[in-house]
ChimeraX commands (.cxc) that place a marker at each C-alpha (Angstrom):
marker #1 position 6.37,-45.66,-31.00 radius 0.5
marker #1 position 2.48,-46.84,-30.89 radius 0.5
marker #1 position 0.12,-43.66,-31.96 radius 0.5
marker #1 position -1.82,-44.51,-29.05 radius 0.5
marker #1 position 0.64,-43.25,-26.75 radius 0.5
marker #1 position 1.40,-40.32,-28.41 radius 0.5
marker #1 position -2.21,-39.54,-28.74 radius 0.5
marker #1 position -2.42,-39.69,-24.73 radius 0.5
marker #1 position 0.75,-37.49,-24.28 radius 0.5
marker #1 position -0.29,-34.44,-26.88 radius 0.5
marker #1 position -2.58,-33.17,-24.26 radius 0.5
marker #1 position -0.52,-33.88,-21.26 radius 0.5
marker #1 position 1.85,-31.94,-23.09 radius 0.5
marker #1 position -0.08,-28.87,-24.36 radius 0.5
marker #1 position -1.75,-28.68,-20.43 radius 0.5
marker #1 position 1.33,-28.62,-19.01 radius 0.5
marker #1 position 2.99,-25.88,-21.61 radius 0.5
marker #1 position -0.31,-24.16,-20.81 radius 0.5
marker #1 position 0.28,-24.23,-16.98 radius 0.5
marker #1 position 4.18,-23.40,-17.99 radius 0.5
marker #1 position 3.60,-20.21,-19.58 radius 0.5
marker #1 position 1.38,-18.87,-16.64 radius 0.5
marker #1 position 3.70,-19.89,-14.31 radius 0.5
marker #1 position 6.50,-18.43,-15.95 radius 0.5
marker #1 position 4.14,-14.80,-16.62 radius 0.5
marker #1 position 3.44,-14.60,-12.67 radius 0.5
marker #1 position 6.63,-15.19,-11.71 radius 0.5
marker #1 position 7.83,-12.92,-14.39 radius 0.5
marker #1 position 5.24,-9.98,-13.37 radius 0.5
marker #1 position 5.92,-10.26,-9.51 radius 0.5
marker #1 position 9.85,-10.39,-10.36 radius 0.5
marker #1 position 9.45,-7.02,-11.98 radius 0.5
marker #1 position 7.21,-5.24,-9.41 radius 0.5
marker #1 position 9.52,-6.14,-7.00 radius 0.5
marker #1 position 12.50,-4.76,-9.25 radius 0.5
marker #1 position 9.68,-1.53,-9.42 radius 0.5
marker #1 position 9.59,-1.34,-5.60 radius 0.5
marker #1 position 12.98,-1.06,-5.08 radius 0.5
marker #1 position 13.62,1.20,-7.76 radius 0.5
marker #1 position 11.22,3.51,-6.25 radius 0.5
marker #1 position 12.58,2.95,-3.10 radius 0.5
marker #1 position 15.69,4.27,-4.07 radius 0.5
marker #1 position 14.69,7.10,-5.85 radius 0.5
marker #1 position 12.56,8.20,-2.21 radius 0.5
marker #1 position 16.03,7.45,-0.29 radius 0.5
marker #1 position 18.18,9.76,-3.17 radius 0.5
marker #1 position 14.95,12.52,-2.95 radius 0.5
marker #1 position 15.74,12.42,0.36 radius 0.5
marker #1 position 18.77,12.82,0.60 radius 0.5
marker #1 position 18.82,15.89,-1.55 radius 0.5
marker #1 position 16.40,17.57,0.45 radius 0.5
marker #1 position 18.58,16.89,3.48 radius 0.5
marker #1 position 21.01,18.33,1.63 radius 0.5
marker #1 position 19.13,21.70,0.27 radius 0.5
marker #1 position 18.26,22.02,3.87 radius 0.5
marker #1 position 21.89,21.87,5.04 radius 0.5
marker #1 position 22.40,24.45,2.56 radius 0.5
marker #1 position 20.02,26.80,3.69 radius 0.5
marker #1 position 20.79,27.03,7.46 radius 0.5
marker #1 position 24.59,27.81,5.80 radius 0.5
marker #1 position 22.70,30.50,3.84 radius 0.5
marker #1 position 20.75,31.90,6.96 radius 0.5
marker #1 position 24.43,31.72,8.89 radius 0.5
marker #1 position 26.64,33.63,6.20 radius 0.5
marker #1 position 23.53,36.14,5.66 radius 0.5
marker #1 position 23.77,36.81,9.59 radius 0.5
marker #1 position 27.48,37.67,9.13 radius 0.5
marker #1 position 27.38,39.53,6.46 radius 0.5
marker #1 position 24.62,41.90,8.45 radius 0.5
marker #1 position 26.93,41.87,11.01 radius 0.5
marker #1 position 30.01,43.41,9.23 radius 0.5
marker #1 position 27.99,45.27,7.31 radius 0.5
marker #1 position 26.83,46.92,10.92 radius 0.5
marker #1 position 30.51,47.08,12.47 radius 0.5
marker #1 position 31.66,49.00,9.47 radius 0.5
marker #1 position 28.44,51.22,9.36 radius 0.5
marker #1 position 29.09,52.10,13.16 radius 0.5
marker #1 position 32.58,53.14,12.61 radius 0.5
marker #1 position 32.07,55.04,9.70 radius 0.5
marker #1 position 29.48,57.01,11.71 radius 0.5
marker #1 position 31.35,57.51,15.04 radius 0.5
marker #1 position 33.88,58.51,12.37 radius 0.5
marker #1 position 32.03,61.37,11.37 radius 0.5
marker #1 position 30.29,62.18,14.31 radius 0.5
marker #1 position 33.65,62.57,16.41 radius 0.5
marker #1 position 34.73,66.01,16.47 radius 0.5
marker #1 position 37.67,67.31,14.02 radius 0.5
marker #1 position 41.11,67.07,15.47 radius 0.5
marker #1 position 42.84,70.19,15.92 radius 0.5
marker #1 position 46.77,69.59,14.69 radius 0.5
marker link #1:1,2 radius 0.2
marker link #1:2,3 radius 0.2
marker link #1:3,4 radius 0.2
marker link #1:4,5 radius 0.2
marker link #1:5,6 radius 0.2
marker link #1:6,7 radius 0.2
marker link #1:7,8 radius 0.2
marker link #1:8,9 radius 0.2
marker link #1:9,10 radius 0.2
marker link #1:10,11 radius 0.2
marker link #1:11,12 radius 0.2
marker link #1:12,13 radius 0.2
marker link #1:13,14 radius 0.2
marker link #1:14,15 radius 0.2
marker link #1:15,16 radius 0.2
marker link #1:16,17 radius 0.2
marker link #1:17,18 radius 0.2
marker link #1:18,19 radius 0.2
marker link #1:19,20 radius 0.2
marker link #1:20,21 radius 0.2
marker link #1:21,22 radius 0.2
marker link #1:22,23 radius 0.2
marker link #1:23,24 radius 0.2
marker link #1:24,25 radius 0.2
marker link #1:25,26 radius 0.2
marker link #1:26,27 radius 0.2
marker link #1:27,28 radius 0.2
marker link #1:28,29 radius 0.2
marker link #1:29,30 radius 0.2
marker link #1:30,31 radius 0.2
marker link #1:31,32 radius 0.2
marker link #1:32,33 radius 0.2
marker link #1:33,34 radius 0.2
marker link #1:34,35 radius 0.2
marker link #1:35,36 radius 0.2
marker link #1:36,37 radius 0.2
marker link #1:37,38 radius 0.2
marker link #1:38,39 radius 0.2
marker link #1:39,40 radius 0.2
marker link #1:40,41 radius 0.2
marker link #1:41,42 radius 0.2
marker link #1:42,43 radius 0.2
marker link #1:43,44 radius 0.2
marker link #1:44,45 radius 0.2
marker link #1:45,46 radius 0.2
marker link #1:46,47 radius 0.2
marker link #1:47,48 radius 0.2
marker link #1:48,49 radius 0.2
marker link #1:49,50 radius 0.2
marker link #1:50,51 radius 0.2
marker link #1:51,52 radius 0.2
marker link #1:52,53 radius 0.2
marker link #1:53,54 radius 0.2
marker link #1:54,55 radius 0.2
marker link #1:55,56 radius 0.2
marker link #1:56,57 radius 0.2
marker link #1:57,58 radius 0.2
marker link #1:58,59 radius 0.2
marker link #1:59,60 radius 0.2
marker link #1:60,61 radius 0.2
marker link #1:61,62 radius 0.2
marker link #1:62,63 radius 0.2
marker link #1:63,64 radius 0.2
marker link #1:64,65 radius 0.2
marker link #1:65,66 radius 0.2
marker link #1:66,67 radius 0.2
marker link #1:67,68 radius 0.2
marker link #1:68,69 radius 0.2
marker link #1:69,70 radius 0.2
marker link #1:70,71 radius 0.2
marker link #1:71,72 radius 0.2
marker link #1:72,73 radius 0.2
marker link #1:73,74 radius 0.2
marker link #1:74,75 radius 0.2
marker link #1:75,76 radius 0.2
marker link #1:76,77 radius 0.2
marker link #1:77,78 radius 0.2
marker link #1:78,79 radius 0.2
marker link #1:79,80 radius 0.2
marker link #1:80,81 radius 0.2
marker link #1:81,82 radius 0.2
marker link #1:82,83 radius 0.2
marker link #1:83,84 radius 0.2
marker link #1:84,85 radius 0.2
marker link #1:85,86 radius 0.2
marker link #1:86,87 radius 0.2
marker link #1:87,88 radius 0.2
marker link #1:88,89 radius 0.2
marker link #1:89,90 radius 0.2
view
């Protein structure tokens, strides 16, 4: 091969491994903020579904506390008209 021509193709060569490696950095960079992005996205979706779910919880909370007040005022209401009735004569 003539020295000439390999003399014209050493900088063809390093310009266009030059213009490879940015290309391939870019593409590189915008591949992983997009893989970012969607991780994040994901974890906002999971977040909210776990608040959705806390929430659910909650209102079951506020419901079972309810009942439990309103036993707790059915038995305190007999036990009082228990011992405000008057004795029983036998």
């Amino acid at each position: 091969m003539d020295p000439r021509a390999l003399a014209v193709l050493i900088p063809v060569i390093a310009i266009g491994g030059f213009f490879g490696t940015v290309i391939t950095l870019i593409l590189s960079r915008a591949y992983t903020a997009k893989l970012t992005a969607q991780s994040q996205a994901g974890r906002a979706a999971a977040h909210d579904d776990v608040l959705a779910a806390v929430d659910e919880l909650r209102r079951e909370m506020a419901e079972l506390a309810e009942r439990v007040d309103f036993a707790e005022r059915l038995l305190a209401k007999g036990r009082e008209s228990e011992r405000l009735a008057p004795p029983r004569s036998s």
